[in-house]
N, CA, C and O atoms as a printed pandas DataFrame, in Angstrom:
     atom_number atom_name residue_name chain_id  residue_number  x_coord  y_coord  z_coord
0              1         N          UNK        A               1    0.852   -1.185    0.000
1              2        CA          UNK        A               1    0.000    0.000    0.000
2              3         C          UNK        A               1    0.892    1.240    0.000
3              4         O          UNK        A               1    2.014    1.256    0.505
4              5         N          UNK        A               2    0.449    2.024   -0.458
5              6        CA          UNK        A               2    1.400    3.092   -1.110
6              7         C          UNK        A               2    0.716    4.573   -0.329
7              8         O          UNK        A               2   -0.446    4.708   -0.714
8              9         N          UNK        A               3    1.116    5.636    0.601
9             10        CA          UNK        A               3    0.725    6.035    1.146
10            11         C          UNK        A               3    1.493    7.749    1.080
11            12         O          UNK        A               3    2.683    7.700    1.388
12            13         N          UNK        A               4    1.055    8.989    0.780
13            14        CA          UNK        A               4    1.746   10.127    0.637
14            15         C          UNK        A               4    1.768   11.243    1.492
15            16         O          UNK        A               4    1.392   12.159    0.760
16            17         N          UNK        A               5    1.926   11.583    2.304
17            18        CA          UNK        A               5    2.103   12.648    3.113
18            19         C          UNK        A               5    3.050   13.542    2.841
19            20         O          UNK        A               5    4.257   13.384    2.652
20            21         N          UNK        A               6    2.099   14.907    2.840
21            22        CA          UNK        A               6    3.262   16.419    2.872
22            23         C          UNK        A               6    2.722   17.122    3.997
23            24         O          UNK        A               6    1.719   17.110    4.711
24            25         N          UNK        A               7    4.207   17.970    3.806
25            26        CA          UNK        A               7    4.270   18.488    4.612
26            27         C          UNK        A               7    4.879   19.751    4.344
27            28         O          UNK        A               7    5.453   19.825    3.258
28            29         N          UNK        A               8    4.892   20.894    5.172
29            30        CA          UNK        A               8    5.564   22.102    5.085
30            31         C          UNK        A               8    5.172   23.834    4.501
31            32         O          UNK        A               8    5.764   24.905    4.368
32            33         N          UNK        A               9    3.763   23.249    4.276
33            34        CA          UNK        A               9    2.994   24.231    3.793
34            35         C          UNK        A               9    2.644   25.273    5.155
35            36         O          UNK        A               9    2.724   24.922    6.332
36            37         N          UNK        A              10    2.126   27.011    4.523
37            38        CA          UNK        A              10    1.702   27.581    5.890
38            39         C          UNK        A              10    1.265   28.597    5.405
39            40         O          UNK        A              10    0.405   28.480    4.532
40            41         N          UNK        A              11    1.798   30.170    5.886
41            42        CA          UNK        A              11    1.426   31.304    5.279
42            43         C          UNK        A              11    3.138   32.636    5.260
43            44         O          UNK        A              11    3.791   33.108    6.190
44            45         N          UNK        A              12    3.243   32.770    3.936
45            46        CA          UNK        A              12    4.190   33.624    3.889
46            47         C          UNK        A              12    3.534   34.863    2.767
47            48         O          UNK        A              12    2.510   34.780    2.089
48            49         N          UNK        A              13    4.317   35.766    2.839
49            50        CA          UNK        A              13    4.266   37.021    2.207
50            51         C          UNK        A              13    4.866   36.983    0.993
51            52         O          UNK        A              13    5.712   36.131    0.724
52            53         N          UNK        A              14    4.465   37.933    0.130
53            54        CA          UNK        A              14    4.378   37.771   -1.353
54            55         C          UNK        A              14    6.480   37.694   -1.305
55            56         O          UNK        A              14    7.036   38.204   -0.332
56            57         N          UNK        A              15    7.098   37.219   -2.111
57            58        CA          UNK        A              15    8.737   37.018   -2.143
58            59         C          UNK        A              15    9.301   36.013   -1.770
59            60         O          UNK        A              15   10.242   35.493   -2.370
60            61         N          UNK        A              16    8.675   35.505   -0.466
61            62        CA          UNK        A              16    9.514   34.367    0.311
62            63         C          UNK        A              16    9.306   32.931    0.155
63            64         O          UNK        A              16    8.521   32.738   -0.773
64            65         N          UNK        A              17    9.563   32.232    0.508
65            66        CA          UNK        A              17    9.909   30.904    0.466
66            67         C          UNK        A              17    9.166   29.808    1.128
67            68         O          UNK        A              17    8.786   29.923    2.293
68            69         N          UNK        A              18    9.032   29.159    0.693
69            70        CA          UNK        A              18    8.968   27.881    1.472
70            71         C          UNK        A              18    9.146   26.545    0.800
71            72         O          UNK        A              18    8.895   26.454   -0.402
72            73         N          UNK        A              19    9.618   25.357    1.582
73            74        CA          UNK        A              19    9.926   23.868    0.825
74            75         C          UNK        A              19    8.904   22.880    1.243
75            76         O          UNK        A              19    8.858   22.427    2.387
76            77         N          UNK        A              20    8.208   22.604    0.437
77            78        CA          UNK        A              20    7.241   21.358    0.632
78            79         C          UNK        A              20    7.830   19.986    0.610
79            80         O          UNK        A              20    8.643   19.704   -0.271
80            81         N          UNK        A              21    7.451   19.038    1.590
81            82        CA          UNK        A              21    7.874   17.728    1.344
82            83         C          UNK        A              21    6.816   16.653    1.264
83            84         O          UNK        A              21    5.659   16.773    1.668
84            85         N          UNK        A              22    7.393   15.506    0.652
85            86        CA          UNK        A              22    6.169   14.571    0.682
86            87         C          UNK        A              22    6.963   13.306    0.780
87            88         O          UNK        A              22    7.644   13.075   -0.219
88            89         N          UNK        A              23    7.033   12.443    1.741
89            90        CA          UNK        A              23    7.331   11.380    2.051
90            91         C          UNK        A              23    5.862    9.942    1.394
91            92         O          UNK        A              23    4.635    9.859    1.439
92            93         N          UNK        A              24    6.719    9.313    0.998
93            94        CA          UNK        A              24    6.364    8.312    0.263
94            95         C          UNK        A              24    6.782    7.039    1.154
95            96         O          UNK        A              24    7.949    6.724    1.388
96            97         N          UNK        A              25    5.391    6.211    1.712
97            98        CA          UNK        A              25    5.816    5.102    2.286
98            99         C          UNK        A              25    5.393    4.326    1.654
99           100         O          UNK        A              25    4.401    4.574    0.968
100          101         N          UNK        A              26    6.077    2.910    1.648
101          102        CA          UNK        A              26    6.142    1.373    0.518
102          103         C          UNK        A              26    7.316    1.051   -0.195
103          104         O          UNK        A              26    8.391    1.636   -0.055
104          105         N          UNK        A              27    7.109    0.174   -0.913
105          106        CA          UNK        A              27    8.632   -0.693   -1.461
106          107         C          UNK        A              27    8.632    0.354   -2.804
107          108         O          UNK        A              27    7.676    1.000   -3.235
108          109         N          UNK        A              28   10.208    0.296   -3.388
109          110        CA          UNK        A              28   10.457    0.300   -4.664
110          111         C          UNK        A              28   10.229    2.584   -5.272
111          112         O          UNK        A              28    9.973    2.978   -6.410
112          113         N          UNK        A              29   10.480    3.571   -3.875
113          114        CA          UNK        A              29   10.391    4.597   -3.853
114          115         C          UNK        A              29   11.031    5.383   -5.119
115          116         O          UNK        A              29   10.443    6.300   -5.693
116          117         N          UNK        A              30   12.232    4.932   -5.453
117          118        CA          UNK        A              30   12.622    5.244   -6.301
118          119         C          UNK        A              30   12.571    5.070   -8.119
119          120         O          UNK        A              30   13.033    5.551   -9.153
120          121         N          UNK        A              31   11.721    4.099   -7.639
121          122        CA          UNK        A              31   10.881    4.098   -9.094
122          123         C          UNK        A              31    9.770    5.027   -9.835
123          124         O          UNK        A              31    9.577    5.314  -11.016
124          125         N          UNK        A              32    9.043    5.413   -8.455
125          126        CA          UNK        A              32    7.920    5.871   -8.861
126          127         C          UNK        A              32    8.235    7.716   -9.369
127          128         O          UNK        A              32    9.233    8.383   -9.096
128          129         N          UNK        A              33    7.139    8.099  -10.073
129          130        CA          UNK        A              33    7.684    9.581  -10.262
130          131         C          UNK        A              33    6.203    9.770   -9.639
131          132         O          UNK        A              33    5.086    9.263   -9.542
132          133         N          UNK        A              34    7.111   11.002   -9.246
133          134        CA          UNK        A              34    6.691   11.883   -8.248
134          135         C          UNK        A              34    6.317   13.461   -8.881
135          136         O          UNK        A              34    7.111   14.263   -9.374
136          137         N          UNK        A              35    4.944   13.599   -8.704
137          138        CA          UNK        A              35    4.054   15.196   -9.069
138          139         C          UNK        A              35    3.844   15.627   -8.126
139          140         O          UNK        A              35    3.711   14.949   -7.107
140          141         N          UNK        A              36    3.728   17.170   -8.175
141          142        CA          UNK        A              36    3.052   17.865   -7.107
142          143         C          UNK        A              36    2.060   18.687   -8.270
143          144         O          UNK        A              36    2.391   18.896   -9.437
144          145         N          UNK        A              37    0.821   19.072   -7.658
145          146        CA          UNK        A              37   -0.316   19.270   -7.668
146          147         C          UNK        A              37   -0.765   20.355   -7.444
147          148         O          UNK        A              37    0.233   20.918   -6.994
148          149         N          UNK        A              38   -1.732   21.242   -7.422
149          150        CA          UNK        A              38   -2.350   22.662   -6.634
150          151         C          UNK        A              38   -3.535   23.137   -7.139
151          152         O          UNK        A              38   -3.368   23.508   -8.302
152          153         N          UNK        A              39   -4.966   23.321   -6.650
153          154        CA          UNK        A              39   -6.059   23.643   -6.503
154          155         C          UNK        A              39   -5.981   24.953   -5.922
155          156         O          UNK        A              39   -6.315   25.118   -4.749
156          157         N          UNK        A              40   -5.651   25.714   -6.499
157          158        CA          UNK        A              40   -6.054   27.127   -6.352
158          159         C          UNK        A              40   -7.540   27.314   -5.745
159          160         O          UNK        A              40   -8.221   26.341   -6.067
160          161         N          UNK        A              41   -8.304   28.302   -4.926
161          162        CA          UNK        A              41   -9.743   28.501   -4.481
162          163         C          UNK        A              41  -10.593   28.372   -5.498
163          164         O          UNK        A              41  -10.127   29.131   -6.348
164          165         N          UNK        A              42  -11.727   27.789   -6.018
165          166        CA          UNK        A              42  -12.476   28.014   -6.863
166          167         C          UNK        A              42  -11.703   27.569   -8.252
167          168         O          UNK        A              42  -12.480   27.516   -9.206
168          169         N          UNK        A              43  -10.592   27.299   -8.505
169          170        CA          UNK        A              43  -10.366   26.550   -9.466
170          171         C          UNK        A              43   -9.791   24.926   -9.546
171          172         O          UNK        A              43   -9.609   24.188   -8.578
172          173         N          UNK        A              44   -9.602   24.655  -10.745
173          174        CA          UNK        A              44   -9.186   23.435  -11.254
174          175         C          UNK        A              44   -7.827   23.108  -10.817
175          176         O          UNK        A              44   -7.014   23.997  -10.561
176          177         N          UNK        A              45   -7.530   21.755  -10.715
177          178        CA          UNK        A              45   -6.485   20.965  -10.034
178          179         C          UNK        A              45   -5.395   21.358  -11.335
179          180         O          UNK        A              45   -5.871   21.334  -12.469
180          181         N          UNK        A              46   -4.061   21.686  -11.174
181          182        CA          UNK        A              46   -3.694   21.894  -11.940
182          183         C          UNK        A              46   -2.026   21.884  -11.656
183          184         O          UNK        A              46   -1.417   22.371  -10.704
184          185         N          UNK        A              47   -1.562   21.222  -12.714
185          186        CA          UNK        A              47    0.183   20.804  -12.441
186          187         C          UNK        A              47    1.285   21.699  -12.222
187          188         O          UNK        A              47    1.325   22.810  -12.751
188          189         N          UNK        A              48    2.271   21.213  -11.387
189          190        CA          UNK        A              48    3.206   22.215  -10.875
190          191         C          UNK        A              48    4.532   21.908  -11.516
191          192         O          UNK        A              48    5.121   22.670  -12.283
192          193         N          UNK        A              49    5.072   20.368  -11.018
193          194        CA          UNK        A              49    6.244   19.968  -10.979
194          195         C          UNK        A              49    6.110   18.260  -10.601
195          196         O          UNK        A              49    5.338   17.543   -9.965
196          197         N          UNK        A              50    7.381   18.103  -11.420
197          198        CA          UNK        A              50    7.309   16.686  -11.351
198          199         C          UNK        A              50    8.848   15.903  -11.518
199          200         O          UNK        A              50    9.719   16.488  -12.162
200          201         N          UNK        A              51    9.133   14.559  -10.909
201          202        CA          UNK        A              51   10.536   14.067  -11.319
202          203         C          UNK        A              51    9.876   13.066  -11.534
203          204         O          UNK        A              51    8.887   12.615  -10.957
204          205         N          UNK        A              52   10.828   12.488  -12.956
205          206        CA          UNK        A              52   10.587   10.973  -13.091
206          207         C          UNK        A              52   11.574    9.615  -11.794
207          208         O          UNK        A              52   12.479    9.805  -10.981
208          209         N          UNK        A              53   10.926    8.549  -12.134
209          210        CA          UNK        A              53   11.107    7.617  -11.391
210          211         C          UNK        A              53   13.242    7.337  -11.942
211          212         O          UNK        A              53   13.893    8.075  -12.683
212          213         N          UNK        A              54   13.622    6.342  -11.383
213          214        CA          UNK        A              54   14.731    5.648  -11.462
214          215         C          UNK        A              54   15.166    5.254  -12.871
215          216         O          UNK        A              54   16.234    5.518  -13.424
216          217         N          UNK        A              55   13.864    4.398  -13.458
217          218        CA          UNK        A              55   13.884    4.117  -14.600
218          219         C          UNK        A              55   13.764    5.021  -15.724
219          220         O          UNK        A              55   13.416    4.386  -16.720
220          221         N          UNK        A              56   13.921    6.293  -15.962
221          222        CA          UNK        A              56   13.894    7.222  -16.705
222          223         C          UNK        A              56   15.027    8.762  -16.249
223          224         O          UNK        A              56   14.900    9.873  -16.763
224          225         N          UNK        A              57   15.772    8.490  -15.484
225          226        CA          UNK        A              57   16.638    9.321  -15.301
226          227         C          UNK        A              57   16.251   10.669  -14.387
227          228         O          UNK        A              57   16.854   11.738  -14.472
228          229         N          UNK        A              58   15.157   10.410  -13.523
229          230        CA          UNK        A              58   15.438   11.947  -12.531
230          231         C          UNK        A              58   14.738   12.890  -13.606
231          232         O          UNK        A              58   14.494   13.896  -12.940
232          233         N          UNK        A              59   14.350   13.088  -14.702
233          234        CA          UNK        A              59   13.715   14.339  -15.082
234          235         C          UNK        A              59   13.035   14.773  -14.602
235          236         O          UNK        A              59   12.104   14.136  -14.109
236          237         N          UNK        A              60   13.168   16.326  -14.481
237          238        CA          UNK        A              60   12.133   17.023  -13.728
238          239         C          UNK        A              60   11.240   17.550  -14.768
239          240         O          UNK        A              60   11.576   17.199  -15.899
240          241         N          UNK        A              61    9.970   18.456  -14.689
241          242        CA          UNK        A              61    9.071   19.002  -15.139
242          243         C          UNK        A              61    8.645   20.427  -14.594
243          244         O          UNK        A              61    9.129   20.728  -13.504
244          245         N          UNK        A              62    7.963   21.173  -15.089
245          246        CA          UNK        A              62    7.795   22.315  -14.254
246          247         C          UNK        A              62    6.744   22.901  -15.309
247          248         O          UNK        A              62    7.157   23.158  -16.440
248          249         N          UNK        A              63    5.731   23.069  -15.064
249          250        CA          UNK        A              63    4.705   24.436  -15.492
250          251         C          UNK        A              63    5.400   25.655  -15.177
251          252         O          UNK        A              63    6.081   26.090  -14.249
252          253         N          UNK        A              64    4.754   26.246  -16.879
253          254        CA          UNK        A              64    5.546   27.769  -17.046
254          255         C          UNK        A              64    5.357   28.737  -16.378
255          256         O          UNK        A              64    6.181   29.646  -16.480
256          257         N          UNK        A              65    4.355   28.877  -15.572
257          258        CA          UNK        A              65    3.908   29.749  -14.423
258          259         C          UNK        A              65    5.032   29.624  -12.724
259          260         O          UNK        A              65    5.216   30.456  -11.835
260          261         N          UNK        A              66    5.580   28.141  -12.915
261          262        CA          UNK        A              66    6.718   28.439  -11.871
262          263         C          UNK        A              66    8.161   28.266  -12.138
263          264         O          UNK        A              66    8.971   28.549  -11.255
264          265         N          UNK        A              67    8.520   27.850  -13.221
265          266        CA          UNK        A              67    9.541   27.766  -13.661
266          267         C          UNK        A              67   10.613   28.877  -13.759
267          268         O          UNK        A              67   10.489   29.941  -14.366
268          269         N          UNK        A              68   11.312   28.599  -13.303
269          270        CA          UNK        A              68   12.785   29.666  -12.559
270          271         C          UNK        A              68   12.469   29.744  -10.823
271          272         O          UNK        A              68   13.161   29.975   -9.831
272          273         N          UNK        A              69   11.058   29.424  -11.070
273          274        CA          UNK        A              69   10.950   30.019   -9.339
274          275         C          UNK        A              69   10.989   28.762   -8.127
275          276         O          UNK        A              69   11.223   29.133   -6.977
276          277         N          UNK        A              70   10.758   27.264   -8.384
277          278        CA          UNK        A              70   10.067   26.667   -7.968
278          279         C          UNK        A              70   11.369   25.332   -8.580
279          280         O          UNK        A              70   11.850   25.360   -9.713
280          281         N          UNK        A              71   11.731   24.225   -7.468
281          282        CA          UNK        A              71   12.791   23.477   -8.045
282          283         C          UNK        A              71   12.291   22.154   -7.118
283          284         O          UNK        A              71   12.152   22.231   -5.897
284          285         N          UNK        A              72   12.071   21.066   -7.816
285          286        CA          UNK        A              72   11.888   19.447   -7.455
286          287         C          UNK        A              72   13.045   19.239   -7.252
287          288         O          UNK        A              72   14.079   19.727   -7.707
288          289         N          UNK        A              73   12.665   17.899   -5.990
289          290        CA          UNK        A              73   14.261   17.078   -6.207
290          291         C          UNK        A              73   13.698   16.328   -5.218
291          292         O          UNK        A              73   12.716   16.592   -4.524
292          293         N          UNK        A              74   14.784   14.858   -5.211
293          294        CA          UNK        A              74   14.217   13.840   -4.775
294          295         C          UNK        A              74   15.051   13.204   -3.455
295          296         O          UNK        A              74   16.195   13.621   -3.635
296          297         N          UNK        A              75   15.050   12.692   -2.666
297          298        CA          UNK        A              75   15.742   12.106   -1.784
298          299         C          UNK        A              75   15.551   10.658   -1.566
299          300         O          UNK        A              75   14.931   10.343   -0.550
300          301         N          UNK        A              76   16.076    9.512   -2.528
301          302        CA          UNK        A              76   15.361    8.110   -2.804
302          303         C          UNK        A              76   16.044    8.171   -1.231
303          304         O          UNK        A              76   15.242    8.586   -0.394
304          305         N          UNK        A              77   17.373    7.828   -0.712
305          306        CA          UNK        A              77   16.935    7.356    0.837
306          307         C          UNK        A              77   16.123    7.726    1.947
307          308         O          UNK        A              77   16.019    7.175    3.043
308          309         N          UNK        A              78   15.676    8.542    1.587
309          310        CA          UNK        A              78   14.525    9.169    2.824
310          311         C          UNK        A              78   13.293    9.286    1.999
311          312         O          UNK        A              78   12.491   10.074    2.502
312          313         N          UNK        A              79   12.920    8.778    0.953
313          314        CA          UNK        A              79   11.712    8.214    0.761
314          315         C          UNK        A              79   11.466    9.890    0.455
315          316         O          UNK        A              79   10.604   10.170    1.288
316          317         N          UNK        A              80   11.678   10.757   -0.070
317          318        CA          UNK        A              80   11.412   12.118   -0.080
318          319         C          UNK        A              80   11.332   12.874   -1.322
319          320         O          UNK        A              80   12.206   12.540   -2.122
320          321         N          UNK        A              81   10.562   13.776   -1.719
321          322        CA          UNK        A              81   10.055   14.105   -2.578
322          323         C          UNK        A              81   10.148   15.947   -2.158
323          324         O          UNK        A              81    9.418   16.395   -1.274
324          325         N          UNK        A              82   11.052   16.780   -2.863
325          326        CA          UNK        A              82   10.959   18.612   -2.259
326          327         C          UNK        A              82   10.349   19.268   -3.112
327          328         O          UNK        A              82   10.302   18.580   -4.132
328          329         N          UNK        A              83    9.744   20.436   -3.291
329          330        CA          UNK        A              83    9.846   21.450   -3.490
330          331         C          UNK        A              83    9.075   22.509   -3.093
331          332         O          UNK        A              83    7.958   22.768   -2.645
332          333         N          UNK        A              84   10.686   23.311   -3.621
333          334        CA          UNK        A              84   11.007   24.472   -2.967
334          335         C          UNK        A              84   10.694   25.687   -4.071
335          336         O          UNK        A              84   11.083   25.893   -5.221
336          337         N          UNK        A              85    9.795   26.394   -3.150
337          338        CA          UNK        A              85    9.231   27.385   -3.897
338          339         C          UNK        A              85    9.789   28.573   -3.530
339          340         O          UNK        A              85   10.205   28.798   -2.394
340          341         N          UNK        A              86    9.820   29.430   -4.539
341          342        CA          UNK        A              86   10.753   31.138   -3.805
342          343         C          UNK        A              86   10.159   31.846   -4.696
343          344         O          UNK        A              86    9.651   31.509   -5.766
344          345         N          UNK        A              87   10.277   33.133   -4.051
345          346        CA          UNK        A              87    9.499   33.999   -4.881
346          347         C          UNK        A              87    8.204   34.185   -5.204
347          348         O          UNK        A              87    7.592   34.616   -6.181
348          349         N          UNK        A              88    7.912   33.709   -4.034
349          350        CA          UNK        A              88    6.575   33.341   -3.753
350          351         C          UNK        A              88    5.465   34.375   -4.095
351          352         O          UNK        A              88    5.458   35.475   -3.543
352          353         N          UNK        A              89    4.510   34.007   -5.028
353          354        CA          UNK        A              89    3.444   35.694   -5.676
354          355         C          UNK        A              89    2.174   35.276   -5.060
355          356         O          UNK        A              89    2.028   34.097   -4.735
356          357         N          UNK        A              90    1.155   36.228   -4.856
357          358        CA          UNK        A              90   -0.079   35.786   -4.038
358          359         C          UNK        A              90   -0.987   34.535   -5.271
359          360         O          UNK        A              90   -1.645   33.587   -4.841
360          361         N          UNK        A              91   -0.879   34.716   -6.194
361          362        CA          UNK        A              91   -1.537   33.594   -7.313
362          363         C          UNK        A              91   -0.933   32.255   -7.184
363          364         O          UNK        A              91   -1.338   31.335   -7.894
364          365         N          UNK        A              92    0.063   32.079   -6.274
365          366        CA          UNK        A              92    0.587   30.736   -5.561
366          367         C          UNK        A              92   -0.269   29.835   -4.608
367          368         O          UNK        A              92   -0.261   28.609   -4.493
368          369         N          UNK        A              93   -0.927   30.676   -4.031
369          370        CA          UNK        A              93   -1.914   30.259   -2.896
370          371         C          UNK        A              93   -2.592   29.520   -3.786
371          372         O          UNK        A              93   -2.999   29.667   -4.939
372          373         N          UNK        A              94   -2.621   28.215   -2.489
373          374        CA          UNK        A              94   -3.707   26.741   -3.346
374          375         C          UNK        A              94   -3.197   25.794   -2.230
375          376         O          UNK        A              94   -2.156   25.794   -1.573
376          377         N          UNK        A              95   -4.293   24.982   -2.241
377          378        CA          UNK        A              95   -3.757   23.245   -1.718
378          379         C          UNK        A              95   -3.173   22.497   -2.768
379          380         O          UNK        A              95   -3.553   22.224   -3.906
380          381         N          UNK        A              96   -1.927   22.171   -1.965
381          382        CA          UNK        A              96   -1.098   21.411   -2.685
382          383         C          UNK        A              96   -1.002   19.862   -2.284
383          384         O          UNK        A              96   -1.162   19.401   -1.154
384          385         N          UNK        A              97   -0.636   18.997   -3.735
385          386        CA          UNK        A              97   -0.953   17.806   -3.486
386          387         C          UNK        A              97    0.272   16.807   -4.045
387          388         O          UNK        A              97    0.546   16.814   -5.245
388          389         N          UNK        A              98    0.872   16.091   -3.258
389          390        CA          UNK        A              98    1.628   15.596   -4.005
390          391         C          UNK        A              98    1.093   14.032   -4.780
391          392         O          UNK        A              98    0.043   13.619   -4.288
392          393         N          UNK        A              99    1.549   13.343   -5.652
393          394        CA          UNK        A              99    1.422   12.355   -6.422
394          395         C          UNK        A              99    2.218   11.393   -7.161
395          396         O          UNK        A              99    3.068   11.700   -7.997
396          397         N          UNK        A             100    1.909   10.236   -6.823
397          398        CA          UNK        A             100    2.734    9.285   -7.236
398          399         C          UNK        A             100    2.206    8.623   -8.283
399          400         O          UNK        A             100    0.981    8.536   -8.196
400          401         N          UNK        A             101    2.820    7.968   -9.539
401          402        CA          UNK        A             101    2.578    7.026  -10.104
402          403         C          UNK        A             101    4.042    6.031  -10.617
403          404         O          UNK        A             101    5.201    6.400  -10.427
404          405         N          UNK        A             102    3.594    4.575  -11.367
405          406        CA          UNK        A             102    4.996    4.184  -11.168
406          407         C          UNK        A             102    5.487    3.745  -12.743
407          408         O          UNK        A             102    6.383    2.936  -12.983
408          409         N          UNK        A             103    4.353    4.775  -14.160
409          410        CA          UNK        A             103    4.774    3.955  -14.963
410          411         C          UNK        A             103    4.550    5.369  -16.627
411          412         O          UNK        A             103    4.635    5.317  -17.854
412          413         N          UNK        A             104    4.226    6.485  -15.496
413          414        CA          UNK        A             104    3.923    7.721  -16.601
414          415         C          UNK        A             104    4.991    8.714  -16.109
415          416         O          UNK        A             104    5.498    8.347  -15.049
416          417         N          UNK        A             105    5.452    9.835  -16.580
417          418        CA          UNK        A             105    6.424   10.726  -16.171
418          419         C          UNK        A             105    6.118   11.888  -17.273
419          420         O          UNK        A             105    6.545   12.098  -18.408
420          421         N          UNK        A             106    4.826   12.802  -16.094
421          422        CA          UNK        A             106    4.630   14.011  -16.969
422          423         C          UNK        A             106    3.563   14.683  -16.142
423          424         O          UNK        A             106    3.472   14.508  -14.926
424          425         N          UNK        A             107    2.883   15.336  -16.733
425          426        CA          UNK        A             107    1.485   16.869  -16.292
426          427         C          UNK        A             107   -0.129   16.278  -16.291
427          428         O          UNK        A             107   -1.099   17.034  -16.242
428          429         N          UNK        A             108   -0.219   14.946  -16.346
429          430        CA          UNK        A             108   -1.499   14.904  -16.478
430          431         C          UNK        A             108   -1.648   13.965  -15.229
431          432         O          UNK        A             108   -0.931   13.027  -14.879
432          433         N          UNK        A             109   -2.789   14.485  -14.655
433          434        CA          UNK        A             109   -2.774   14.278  -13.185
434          435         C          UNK        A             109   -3.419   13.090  -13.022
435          436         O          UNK        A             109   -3.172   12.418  -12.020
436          437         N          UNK        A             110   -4.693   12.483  -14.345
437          438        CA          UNK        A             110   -5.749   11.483  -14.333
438          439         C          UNK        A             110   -4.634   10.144  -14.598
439          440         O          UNK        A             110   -5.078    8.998  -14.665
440          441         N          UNK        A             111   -3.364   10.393  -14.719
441          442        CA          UNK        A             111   -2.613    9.385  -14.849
442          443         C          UNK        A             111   -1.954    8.493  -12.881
443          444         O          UNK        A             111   -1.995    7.358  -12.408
444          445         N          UNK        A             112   -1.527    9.644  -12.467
445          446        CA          UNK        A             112   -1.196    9.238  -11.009
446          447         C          UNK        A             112   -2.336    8.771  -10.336
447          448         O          UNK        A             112   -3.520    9.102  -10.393
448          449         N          UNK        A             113   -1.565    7.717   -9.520
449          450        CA          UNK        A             113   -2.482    6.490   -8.624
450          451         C          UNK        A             113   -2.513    6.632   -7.650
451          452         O          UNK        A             113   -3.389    6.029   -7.030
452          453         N          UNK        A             114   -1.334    7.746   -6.728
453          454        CA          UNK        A             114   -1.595    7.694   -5.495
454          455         C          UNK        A             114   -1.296    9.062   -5.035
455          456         O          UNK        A             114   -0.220    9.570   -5.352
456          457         N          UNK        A             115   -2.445    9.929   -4.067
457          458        CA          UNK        A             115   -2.547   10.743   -3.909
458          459         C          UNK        A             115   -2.322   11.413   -2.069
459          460         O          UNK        A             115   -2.877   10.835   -1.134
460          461         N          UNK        A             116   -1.506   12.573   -1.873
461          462        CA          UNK        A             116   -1.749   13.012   -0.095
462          463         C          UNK        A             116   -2.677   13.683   -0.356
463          464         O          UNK        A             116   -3.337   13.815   -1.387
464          465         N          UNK        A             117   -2.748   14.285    0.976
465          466        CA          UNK        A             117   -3.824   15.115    1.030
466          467         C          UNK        A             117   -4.039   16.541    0.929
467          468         O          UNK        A             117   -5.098   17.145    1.095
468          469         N          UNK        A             118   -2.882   17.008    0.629
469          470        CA          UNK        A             118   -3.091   18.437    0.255
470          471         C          UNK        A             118   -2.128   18.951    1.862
471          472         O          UNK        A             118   -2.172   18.385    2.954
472          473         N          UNK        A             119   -1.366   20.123    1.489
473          474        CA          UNK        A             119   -1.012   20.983    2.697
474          475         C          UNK        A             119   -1.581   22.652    1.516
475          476         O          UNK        A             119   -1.754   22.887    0.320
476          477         N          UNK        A             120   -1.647   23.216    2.523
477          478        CA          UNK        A             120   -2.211   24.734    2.167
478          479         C          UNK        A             120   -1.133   25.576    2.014
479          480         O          UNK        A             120   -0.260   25.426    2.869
480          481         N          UNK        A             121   -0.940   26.399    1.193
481          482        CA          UNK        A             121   -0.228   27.712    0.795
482          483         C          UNK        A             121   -0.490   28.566    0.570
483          484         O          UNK        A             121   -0.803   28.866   -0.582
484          485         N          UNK        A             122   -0.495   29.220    1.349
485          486        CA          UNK        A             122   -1.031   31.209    1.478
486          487         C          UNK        A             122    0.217   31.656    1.107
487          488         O          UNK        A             122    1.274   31.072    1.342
488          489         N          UNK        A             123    0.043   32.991    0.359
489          490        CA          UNK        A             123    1.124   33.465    0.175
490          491         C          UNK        A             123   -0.009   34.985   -0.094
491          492         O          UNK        A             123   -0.784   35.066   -1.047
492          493         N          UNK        A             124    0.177   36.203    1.125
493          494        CA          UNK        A             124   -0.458   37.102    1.040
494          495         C          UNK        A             124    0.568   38.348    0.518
495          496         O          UNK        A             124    1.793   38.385    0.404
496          497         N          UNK        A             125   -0.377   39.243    0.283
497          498        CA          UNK        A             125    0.373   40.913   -0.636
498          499         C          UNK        A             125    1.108   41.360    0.044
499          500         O          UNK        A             125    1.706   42.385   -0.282
């Protein structure tokens, strides 16, 4: 059973920072690629960032809305999954979700099988 928890979400001011994590418990961590997720208020679930599994070399992904700002990376011995967001703009704010699957490596979310539960990100003016 394959199980996702994040963590590290809260409330910061428009510029600053914060690193989300998502620990991944079950066998074979480093296979799976790993998405993160975000539901903005009133809108649609919509892709952030992503690394592929073992079997495809670590590629990362990034939607053009965070890209330069916002960096994945993986920690296969600690079962760990980052990112770190900077530059944080108030259109950041959303529940964020991280996601696993163990056999696609990309932006479409109806593909990942296993889902946390969201941590929250405020990021006020």
């Amino acid at each position: 059973q394959v199980q996702l928890v994040e963590s590290g979400g809260g409330l910061v001011q428009a510029g600053g920072s914060l690193r989300l994590s998502c620990v991944l418990s079950g066998r074979a961590f480093s296979s799976y690629t790993i998405g993160w997720f975000r539901q903005p208020p009133g809108k649609e679930r919509e892709f952030v960032a992503a690394i592929s599994g073992s079997w495809s070399g670590g590629i990362t992904y990034y939607a053009d809305s965070v890209k330069g700002r916002f960096t994945i990376s993986r920690d296969n011995a600690k079962n760990t999954v980052y990112l770190q967001m900077n530059s944080l703009k108030p259109e950041d704010t959303a529940v964020y979700y991280c996601a696993a699957n163990g056999y696609y490596s990309g932006r479409d979310y109806s593909k990942y099988d296993y889902w946390g539960q969201g941590t929250q990100v405020t990021v006020s003016s």
